[in-house]
Backbone and ligand atoms as CSV (ligand in chain L), in Angstrom:
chain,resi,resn,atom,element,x,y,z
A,1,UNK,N,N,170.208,103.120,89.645
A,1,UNK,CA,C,169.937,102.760,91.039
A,1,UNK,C,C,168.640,103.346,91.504
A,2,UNK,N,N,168.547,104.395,91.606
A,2,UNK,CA,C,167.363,105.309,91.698
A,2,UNK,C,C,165.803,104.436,90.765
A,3,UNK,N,N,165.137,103.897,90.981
A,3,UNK,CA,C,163.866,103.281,90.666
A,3,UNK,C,C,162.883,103.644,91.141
A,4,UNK,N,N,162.275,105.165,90.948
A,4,UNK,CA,C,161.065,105.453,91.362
A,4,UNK,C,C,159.716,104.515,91.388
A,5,UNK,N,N,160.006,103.952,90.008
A,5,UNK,CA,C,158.844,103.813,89.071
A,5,UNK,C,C,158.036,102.494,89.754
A,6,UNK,N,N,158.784,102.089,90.861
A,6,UNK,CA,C,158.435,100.537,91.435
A,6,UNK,C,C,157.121,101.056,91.934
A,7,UNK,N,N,156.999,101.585,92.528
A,7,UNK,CA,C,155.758,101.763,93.285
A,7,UNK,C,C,154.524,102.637,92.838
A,8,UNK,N,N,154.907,102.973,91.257
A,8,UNK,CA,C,153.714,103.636,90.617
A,8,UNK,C,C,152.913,102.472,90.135
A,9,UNK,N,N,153.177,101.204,90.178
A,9,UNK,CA,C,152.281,99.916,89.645
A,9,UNK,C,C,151.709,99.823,91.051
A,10,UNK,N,N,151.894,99.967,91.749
A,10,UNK,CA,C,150.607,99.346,92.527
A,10,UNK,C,C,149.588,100.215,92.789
A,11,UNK,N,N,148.849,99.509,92.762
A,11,UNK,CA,C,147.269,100.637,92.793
A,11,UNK,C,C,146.847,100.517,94.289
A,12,UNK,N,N,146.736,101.609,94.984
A,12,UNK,CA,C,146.369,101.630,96.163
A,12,UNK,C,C,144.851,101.244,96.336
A,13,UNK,N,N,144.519,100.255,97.325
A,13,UNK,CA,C,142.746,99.948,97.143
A,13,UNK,C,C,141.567,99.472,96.359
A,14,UNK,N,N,142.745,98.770,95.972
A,14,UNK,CA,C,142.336,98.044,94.551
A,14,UNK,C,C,141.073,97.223,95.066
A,15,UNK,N,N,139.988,97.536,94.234
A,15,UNK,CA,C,138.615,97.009,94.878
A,15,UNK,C,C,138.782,94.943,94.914
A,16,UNK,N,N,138.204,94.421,94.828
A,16,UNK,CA,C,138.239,93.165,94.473
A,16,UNK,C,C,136.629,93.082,93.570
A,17,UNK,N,N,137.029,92.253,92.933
A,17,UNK,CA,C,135.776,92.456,92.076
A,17,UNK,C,C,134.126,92.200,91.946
A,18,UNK,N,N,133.517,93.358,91.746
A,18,UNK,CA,C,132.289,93.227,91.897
A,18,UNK,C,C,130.799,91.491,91.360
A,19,UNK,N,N,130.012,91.704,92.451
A,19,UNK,CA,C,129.264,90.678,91.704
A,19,UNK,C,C,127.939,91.594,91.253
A,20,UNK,N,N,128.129,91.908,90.288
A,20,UNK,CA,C,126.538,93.158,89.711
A,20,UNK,C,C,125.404,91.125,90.416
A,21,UNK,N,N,125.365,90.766,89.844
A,21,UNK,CA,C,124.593,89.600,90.127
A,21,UNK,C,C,123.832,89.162,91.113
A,22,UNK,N,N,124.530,89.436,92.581
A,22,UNK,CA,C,123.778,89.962,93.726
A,22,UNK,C,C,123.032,90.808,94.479
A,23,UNK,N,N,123.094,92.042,93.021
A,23,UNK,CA,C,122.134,93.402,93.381
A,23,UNK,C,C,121.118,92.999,92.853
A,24,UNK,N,N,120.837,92.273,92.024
A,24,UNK,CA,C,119.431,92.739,91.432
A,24,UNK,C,C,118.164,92.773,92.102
A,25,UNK,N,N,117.321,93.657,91.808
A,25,UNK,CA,C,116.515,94.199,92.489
A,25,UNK,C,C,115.747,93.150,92.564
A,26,UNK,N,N,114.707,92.628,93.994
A,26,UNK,CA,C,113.666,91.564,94.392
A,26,UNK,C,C,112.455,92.239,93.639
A,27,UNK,N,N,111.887,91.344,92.870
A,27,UNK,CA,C,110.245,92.522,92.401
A,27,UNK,C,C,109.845,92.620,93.289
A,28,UNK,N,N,109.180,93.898,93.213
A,28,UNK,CA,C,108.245,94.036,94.438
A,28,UNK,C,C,107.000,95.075,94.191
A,29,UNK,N,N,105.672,94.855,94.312
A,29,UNK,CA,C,104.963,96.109,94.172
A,29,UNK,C,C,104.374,96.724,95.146
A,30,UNK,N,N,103.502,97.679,94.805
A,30,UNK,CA,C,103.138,98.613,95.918
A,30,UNK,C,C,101.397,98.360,96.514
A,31,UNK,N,N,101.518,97.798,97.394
A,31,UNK,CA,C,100.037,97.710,97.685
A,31,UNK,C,C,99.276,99.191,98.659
A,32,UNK,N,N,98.348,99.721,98.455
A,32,UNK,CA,C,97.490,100.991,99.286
A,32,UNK,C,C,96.782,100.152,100.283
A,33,UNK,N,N,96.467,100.971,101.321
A,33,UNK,CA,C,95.564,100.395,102.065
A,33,UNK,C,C,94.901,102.095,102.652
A,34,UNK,N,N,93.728,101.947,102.884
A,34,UNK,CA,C,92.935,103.250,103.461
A,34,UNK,C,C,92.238,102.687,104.389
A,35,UNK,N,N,92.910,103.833,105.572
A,35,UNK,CA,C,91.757,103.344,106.904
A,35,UNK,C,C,90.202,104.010,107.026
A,36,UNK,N,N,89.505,103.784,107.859
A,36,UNK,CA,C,88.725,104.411,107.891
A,36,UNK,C,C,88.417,106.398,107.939
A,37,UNK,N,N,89.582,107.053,108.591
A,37,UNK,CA,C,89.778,108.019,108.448
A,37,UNK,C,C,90.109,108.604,107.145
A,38,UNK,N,N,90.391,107.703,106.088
A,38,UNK,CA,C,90.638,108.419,104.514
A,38,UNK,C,C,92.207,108.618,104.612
A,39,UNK,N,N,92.870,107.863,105.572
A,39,UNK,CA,C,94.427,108.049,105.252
A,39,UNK,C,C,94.400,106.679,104.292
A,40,UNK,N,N,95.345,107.332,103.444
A,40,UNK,CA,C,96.662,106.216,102.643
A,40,UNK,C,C,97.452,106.041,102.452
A,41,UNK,N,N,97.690,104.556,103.258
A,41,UNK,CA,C,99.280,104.003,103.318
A,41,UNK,C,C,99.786,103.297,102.108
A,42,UNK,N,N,100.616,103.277,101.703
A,42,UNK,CA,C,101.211,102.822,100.440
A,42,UNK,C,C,101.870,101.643,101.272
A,43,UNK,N,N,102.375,100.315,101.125
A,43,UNK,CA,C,103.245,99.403,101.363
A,43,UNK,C,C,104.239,98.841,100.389
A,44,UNK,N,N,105.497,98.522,100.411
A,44,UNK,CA,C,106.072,97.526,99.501
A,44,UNK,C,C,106.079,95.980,99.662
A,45,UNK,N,N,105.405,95.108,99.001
A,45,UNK,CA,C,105.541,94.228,99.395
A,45,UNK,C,C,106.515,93.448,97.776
A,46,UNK,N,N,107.104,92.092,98.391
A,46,UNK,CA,C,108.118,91.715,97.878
A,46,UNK,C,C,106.752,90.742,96.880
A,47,UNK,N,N,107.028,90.437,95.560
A,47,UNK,CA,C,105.770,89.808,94.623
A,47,UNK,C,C,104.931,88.984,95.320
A,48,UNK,N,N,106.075,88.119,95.412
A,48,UNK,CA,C,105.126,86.771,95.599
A,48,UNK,C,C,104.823,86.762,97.220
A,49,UNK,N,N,105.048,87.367,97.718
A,49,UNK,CA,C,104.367,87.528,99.356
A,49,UNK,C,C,102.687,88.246,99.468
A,50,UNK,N,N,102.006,87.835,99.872
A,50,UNK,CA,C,100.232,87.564,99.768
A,50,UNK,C,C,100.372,89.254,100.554
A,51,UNK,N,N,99.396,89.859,100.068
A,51,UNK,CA,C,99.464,91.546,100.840
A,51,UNK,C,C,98.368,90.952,101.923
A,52,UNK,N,N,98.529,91.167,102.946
A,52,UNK,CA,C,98.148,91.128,104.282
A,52,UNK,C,C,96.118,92.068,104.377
A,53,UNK,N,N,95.238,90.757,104.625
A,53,UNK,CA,C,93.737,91.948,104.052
A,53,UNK,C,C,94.071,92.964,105.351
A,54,UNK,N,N,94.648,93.499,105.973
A,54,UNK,CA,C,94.187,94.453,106.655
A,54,UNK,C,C,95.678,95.325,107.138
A,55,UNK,N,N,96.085,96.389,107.358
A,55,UNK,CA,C,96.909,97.221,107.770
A,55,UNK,C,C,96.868,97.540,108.630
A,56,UNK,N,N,97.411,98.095,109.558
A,56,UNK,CA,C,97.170,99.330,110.745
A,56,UNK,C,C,97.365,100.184,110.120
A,57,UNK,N,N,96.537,101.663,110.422
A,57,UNK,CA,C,97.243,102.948,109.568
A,57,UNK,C,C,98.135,103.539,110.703
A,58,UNK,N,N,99.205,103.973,110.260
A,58,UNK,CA,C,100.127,104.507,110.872
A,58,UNK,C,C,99.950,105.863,111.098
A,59,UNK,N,N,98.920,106.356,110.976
A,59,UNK,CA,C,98.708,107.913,111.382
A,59,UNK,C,C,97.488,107.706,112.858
A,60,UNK,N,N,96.691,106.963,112.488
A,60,UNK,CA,C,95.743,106.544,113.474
A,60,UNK,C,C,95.349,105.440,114.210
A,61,UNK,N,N,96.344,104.212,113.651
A,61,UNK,CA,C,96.336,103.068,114.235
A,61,UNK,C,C,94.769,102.374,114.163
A,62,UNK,N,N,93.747,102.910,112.960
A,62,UNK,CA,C,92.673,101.793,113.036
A,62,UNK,C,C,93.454,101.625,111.760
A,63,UNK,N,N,92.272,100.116,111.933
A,63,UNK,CA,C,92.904,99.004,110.932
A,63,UNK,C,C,92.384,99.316,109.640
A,64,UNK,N,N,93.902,99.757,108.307
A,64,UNK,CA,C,93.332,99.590,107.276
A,64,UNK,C,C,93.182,98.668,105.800
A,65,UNK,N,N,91.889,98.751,105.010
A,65,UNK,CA,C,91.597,97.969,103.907
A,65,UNK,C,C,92.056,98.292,102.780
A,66,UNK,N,N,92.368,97.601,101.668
A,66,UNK,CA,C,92.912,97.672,100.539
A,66,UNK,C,C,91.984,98.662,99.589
A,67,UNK,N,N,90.761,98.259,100.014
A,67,UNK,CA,C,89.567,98.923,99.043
A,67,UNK,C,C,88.699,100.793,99.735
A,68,UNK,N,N,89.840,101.166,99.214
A,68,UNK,CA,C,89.417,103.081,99.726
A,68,UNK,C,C,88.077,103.095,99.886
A,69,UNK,N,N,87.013,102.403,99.275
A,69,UNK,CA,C,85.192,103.019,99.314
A,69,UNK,C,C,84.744,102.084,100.418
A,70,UNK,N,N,85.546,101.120,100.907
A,70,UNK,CA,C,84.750,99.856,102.007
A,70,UNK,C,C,85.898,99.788,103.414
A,71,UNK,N,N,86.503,101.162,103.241
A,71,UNK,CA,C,87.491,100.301,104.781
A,71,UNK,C,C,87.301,99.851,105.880
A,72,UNK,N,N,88.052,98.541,106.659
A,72,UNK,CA,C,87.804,97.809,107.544
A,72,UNK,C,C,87.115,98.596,109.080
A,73,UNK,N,N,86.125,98.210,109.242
A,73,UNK,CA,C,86.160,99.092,110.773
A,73,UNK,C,C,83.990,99.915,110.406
A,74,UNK,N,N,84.023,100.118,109.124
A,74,UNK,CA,C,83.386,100.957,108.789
A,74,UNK,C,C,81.865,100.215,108.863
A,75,UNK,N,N,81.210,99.674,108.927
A,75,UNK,CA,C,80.461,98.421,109.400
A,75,UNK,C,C,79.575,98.375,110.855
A,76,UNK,N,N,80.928,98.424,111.294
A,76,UNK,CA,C,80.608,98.447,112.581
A,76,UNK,C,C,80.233,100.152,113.277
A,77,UNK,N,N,80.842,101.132,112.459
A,77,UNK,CA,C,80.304,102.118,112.818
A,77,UNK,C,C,79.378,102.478,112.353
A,78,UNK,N,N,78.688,101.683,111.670
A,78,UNK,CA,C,76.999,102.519,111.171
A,78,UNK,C,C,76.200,101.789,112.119
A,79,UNK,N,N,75.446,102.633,113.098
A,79,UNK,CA,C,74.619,102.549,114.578
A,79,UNK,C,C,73.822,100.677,114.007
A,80,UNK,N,N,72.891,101.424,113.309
A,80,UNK,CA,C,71.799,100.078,113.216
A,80,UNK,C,C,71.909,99.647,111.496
A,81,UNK,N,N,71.603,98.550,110.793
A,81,UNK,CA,C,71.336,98.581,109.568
A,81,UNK,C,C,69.928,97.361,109.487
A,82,UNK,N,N,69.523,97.856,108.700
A,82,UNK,CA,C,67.930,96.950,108.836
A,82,UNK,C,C,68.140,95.767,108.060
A,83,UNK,N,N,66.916,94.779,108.091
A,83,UNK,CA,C,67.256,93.631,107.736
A,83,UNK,C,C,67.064,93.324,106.773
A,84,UNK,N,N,66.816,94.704,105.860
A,84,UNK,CA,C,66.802,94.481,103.675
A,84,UNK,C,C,67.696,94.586,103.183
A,85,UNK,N,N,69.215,95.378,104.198
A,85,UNK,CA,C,70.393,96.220,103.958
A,85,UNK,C,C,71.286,95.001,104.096
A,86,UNK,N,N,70.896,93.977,104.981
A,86,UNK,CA,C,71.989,93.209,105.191
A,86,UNK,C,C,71.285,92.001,103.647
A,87,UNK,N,N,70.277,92.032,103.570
A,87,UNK,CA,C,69.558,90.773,102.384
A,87,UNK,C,C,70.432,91.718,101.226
A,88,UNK,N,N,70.165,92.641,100.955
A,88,UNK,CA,C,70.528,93.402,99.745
A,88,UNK,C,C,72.184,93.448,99.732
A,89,UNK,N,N,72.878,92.949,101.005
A,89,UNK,CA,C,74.392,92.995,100.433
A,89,UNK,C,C,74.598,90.861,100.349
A,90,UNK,N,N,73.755,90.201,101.054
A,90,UNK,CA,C,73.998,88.964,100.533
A,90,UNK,C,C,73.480,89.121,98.908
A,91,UNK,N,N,72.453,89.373,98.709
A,91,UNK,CA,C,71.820,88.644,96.996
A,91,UNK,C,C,71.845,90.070,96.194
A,92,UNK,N,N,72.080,89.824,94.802
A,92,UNK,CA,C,72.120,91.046,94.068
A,92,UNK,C,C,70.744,90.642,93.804
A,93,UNK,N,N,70.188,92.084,92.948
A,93,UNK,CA,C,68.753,92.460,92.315
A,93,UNK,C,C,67.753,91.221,91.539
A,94,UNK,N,N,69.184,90.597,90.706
A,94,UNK,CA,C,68.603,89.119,90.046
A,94,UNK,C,C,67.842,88.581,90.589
A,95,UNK,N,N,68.837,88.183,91.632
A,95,UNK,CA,C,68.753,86.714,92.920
A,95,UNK,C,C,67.608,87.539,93.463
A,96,UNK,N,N,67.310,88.669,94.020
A,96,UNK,CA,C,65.897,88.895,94.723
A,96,UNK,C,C,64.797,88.855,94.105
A,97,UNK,N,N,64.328,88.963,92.323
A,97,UNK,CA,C,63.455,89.176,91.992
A,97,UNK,C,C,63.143,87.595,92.076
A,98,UNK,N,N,64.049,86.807,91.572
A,98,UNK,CA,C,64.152,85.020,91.532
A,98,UNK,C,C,63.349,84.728,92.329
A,99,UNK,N,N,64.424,85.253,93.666
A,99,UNK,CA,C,63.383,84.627,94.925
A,99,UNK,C,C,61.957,85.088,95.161
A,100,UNK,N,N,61.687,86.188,94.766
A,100,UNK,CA,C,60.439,87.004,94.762
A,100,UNK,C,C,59.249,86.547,94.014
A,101,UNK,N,N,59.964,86.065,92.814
A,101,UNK,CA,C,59.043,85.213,91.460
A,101,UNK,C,C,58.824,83.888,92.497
A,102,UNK,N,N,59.411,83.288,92.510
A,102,UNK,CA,C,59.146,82.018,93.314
A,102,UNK,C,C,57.980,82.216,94.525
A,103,UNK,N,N,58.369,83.295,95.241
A,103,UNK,CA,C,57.403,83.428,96.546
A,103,UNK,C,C,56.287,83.655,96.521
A,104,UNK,N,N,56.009,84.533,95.377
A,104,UNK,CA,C,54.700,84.647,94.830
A,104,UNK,C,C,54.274,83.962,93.969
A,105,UNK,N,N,54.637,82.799,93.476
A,105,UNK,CA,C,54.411,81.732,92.800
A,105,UNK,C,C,53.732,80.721,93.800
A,106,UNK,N,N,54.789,80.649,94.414
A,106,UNK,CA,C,54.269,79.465,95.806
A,106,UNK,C,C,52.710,80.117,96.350
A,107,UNK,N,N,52.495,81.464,96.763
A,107,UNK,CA,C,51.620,81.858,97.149
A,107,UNK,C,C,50.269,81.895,96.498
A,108,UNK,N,N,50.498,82.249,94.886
A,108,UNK,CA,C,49.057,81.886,94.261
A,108,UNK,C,C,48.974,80.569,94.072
A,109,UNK,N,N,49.727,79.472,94.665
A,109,UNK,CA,C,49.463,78.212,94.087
A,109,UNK,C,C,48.801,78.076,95.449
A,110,UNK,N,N,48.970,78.871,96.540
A,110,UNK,CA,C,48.399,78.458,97.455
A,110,UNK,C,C,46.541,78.926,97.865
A,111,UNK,N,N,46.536,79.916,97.499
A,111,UNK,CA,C,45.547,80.302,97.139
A,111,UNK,C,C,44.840,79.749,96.430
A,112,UNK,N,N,45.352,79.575,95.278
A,112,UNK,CA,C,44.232,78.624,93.769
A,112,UNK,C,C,44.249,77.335,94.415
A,113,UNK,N,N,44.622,77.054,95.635
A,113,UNK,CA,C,44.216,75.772,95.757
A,113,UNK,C,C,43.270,75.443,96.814
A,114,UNK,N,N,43.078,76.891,97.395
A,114,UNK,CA,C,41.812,77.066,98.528
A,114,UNK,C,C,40.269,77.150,97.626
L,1,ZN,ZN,ZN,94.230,106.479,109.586
């Protein structure tokens, strides 16, 4: 009469069963961004989502760039830049001598023809 044993089969809280299948991790990597102050923010972004060109830094709130030696903002804080500084970041050294060969080409043709 006495039947302890009935109630040692049931398992109290018996989970229902897991889906491992729904954890798996989203890739994701880590993009930097440095503001002008030399802070760096690390971000996670999920792969295939485009990293954003510019950040806010969260220590100083100017806006920061991906590239630590050029951050956004920095441009505008140099007072004046002259007008060889701005030629010399359109054309590399090539492209200026090119154009240079040419200019002085054009010029003795102009001459040898006086
Ligand atoms: Zn900052």
């Amino acid at each position: 009469m006495s039947n302890g044993n009935v109630i040692r089969g049931a398992r109290v809280g018996s989970a229902p069963p897991r889906h491992p299948e729904r954890h798996q991790p989203v890739p994701c990597r880590s993009v930097s961004y440095w503001c002008r102050n030399g802070h760096r923010t690390d971000i996670r972004l999920v792969a295939e989502v485009q990293a954003p060109p510019t950040w806010d830094c969260p220590r100083c709130g100017l806006p920061a760039g991906p590239d630590a030696h050029d951050p956004p903002g920095r441009v505008r804080a140099e007072p004046h830049k002259s007008h060889l500084a701005y030629v010399k970041e359109r054309r590399t050294e090539a492209e200026g001598e090119a154009i240079l060969a040419e200019a002085l080409t054009a010029l003795r043709r102009q001459r040898g023809a006086r």
